[in-house]
N, C-alpha and C positions, 0 to 999 in steps of 0.2 A: 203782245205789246205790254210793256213793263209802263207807268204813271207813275212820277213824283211830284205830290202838290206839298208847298209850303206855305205858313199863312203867321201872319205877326200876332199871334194869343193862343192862348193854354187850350184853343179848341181846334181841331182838323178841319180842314175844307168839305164842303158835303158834297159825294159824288153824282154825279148826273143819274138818271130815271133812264135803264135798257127800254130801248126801244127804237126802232130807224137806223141807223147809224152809228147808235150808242151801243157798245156791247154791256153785257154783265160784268160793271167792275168785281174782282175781289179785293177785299183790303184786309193784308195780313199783319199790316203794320199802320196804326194811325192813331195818334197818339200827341200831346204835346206838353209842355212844363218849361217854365222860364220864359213864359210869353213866346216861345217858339213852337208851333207844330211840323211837321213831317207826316205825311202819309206816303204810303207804298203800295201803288194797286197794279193788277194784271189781268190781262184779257185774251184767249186765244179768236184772234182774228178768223172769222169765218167768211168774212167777203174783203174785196178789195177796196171798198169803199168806209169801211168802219173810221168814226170818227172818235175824240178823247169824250167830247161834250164841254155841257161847262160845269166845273169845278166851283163852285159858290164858297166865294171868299175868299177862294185861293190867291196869293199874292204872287208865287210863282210857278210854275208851273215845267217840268221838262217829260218827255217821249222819248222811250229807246225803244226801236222793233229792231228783236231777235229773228232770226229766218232759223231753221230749221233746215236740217238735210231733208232734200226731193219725200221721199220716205217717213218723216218721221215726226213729233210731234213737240211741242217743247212744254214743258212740265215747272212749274213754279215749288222749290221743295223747302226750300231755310229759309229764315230772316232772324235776325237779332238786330235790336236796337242801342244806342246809347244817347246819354245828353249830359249838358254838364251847362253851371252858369258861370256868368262871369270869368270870362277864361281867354287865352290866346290862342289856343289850339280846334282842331276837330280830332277825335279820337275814332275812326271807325272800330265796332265792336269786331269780336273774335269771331271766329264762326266752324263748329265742324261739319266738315262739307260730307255727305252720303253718297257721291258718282265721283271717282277722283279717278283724273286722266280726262275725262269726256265733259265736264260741268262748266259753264257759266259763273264766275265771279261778278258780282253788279252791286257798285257801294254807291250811296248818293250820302252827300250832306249838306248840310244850309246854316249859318251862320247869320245871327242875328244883325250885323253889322259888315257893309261888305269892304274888303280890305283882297287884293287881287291873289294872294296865296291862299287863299281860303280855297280858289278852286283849282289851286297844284292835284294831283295824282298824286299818292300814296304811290310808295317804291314797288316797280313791279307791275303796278297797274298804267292803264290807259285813259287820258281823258278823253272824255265823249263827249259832253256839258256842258257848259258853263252860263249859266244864265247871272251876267256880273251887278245886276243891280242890288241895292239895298233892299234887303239881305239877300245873299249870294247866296246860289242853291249852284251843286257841281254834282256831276254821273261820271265814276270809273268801271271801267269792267275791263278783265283779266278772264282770258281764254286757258280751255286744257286744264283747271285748277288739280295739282298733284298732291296736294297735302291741303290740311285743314286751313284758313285764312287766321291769320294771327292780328290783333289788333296792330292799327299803324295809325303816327298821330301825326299830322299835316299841320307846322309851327304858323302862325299868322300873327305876324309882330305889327303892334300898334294897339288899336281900342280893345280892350274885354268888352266879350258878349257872351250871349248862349246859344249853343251850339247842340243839333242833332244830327245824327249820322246814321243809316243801317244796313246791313250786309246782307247780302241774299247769294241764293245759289238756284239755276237755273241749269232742269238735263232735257234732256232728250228722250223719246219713247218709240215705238214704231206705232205710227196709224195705228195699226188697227186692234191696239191696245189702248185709246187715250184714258189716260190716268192724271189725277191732280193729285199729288199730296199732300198738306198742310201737315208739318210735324212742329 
């Protein structure tokens, strides 16, 4: 289960306390500047009933579950970040992918002010997301990634704001290897 919380101040949402229902978040990216946060957290579901929790302070909030082949495990590997203020655009960062052919592309970004192209898809990708309220937080992911992800910047004409975005890369493993790697 991939978590993108967003919150209106220079401080990240604080994740819930493992326990019952709550898995062990990780947070590989959490982080904020320009009165904007973003965090990016991950959890390998071990029952069927695993819930996000509550995110404290989070303004907005989106859930992507990856499945996994029958066999196999899925593995949280890159994340790169970007932000910028005052601006019309969202810029997702660059990112060199480590499994190409087999990996998970999964961009999220959120925009201080919400204006409805904010949560367009970058060329190539798929929207999953969109949660449209003020400030607009949106999830793309791109299957099979064959080459490194190249920054792409999504135009949102009207108000400047600021703006976070980050790129991750999600593989696969067999069972009875599970491995996380954080690089």
């Amino acid at each position: 289960m991939l978590v993108f919380t967003q919150r209106l101040n220079n401080v990240q949402a604080t994740k819930p306390a493992a326990g019952g229902t709550v898995p062990d978040w990780n947070m590989p990216q959490a982080a904020g500047a320009n009165t904007l946060a973003l965090t990016s957290a991950w959890a390998l579901a071990t029952a069927s009933n695993h819930t996000t929790g509550t995110w404290t302070n989070a303004t907005q909030i989106c859930v992507l579950v990856l499945r996994p082949d029958t066999e196999k495990t899925l593995n949280y590997r890159t994340s790169f970040v970007a932000n910028g203020a005052n601006t019309q655009t969202i810029i997702y960062p660059a990112l060199s992918v480590i499994t190409t052919g087999t990996s998970w592309g999964v961009r999220c970004g959120t925009r201080g002010v919400a204006v409805a192209a904010a949560g367009n898809a970058p060329t190539g990708w798929t929207q999953r997301i969109v949660q449209p309220a003020t400030p607009l937080m949106s999830v793309h992911t791109r299957a099979a990634l064959t080459a490194n992800m190249v920054a792409d910047t999504v135009a949102t004409a009207g108000t400047n704001a600021a703006y976070r975005a980050h790129s991750l890369e999600i593989t696969e493993s067999p069972k009875q290897q599970p491995m996380v790697t954080i690089t």
